[in-house]
Each structure stands twice: as structure tokens, then as C-alpha cells.
C-alpha positions as CSV (number, residue, x, y, z in Angstrom):
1,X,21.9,-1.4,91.6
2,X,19.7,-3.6,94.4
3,X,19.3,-2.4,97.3
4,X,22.3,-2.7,99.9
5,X,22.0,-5.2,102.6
6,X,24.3,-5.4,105.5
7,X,25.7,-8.5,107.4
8,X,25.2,-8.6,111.1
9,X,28.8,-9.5,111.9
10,X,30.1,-6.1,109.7
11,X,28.9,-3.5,112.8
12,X,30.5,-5.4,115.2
13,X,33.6,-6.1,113.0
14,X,33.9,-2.6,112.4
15,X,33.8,-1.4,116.1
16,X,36.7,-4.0,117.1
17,X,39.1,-2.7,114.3
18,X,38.7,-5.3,112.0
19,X,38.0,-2.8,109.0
20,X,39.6,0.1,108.0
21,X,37.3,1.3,105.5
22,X,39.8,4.0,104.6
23,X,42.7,2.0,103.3
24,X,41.4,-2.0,103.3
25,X,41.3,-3.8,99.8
26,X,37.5,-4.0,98.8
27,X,36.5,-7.4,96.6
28,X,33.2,-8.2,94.7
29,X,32.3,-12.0,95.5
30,X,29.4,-13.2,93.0
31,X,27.5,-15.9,94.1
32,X,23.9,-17.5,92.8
33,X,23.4,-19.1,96.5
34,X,21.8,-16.7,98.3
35,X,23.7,-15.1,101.4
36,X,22.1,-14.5,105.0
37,X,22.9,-11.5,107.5
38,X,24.6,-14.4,110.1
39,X,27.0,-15.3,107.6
40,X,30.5,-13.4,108.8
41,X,33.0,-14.6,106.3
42,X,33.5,-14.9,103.0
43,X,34.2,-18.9,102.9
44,X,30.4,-19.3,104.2
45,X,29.4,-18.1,100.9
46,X,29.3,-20.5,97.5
47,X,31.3,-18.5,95.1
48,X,30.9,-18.6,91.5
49,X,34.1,-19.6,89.2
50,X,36.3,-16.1,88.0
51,X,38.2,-17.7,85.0
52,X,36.8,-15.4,82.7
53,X,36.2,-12.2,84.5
54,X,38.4,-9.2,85.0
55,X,39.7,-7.8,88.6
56,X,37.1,-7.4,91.3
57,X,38.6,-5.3,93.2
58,X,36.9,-2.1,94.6
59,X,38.9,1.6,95.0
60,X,37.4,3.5,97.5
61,X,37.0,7.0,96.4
62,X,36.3,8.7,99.6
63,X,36.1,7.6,103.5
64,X,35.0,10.7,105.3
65,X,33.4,11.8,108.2
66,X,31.6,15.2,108.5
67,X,29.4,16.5,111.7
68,X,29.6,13.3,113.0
69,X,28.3,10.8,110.0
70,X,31.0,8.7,108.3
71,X,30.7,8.1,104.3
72,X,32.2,5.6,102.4
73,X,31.7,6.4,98.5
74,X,33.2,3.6,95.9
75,X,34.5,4.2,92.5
76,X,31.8,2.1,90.3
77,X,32.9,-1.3,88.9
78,X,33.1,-2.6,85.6
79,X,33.0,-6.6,85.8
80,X,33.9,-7.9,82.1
81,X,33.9,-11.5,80.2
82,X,37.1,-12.3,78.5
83,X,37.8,-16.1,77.0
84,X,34.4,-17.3,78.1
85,X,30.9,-17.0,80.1
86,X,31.1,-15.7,84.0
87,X,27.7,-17.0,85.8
88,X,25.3,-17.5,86.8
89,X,24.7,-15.6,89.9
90,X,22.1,-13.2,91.7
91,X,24.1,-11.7,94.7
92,X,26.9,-9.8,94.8
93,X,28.9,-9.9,97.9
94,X,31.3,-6.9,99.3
95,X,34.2,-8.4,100.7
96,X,37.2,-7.1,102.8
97,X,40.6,-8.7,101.7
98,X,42.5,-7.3,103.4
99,X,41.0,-8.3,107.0
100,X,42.5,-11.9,108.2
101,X,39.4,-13.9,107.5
102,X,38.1,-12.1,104.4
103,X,35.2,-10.6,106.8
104,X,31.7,-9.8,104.8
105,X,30.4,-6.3,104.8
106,X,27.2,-6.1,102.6
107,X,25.7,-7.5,99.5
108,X,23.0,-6.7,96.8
109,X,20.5,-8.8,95.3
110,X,19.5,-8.2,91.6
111,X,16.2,-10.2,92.2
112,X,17.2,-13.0,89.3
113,X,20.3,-15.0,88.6
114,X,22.1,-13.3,85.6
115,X,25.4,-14.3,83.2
116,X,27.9,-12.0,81.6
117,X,28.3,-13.6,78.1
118,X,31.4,-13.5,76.8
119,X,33.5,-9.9,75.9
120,X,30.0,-8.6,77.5
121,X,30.3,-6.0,80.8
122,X,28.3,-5.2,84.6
123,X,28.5,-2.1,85.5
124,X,28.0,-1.6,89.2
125,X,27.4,1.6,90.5
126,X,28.0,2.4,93.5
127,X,25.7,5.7,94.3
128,X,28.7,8.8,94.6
129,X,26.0,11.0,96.4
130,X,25.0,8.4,99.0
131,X,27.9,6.2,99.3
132,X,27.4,2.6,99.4
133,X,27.4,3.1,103.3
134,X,26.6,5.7,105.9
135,X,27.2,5.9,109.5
136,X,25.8,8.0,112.3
């Protein structure tokens, strides 16, 4: 997977208890329009349609903290085509539902736009060893 890019607003959102990274529904948002690190919620992004795509939502596999660094590891995601085409888009977005404004956390760019054609799957693999996030 890209390489994991944060948005500014997700430290400060974090210290003033708007995540709880432990319990809160994680969401993939796929978008071809390229996000910046000001953007702080999820309507500032241009979202791609979901007809045809199967649930986005993340499970969190662990949220732990151990001599003083905090790890959040992610079960890996399978995104699938069912009845039609999903995309174009280049950036997936890591979303938090479950806060009241949908507040962004991160997001990965695969470098070109890409499609999942029909009955066709993603895979996105979040890295069990590293977490998708680490803090110190």
C-alpha cells in the first residue's frame, strides 16, 4: 500500500477526545480528487459513487499502548465490485464515522487513478507489524 499521510487536524482531534481509536467505526472514502493535509472533514473531500462496492468499513484489530508508544493495527480490507464498475480514484481516505463530523485521519496515495472492474477485488493492507499509525 502507498505511503500513509496524515491530516493536520487528526493530532489535534485526537488530543481533544474527538477519536477513540479503540472503539470508533473506521470508513475507507475513495476519491480521484486529490486530498490536502488542511482538509479536517470528510465532506471537504469529492467522493467517488459506492453503488457497486461492498462495506468499507475498517475493524480495528488492536489499539495498544506499550512503554509509552500507542499502536493502532487494522484488519486488512477487501473492497469488491458487485453489479458494476467502482472508480476511478487515486486516494484513499481513512475516515472516522463515528466522530460527529466524520473527522479525517489519514490517507494513501497509489500514485495513478485506478478502477475495480466489475466482480474484481483491492486488497488493502494495512501493515500488522507497523500498524497503520504509531504514537510516541
Amino acid at each position: 500500500m502507498a505511503s500513509f499521510n496524515k491530516f493536520q487536524s487528526f493530532v489535534e482531534k485526537l488530543a481533544e477526545k474527538a477519536h477513540n481509536l479503540g472503539s470508533d467505526q473506521l470508513v475507507v472514502a475513495l476519491t480521484n480528487v486529490a486530498p490536502v493535509n488542511t482538509n479536517t472533514v470528510l465532506a471537504d473531500l469529492t467522493e467517488i459513487s459506492y453503488t457497486h462496492l461492498s462495506s468499507r468499513n475498517i475493524t480495528t484489530a488492536s489499539s495498544t499502548q506499550t512503554a509509552g508508544t500507542y499502536k493502532l493495527t487494522l484488519t486488512d480490507l477487501v473492497l469488491t465490485a458487485s453489479g458494476g464498475n467502482v472508480g476511478p480514484f487515486r486516494y484513499i481516505v481513512i475516515y472516522n464515522d463515528t466522530a460527529t463530523n466524520d473527522e479525517l485521519l489519514c490517507w494513501f496515495d497509489y500514485g495513478s487513478s485506478i478502477s475495480i472492474n466489475d466482480t474484481e477485488s483491492l486488497s488493502l493492507d494495512f501493515s500488522a507489524a507497523d500498524g497503520i499509525l504509531q504514537v510516541a
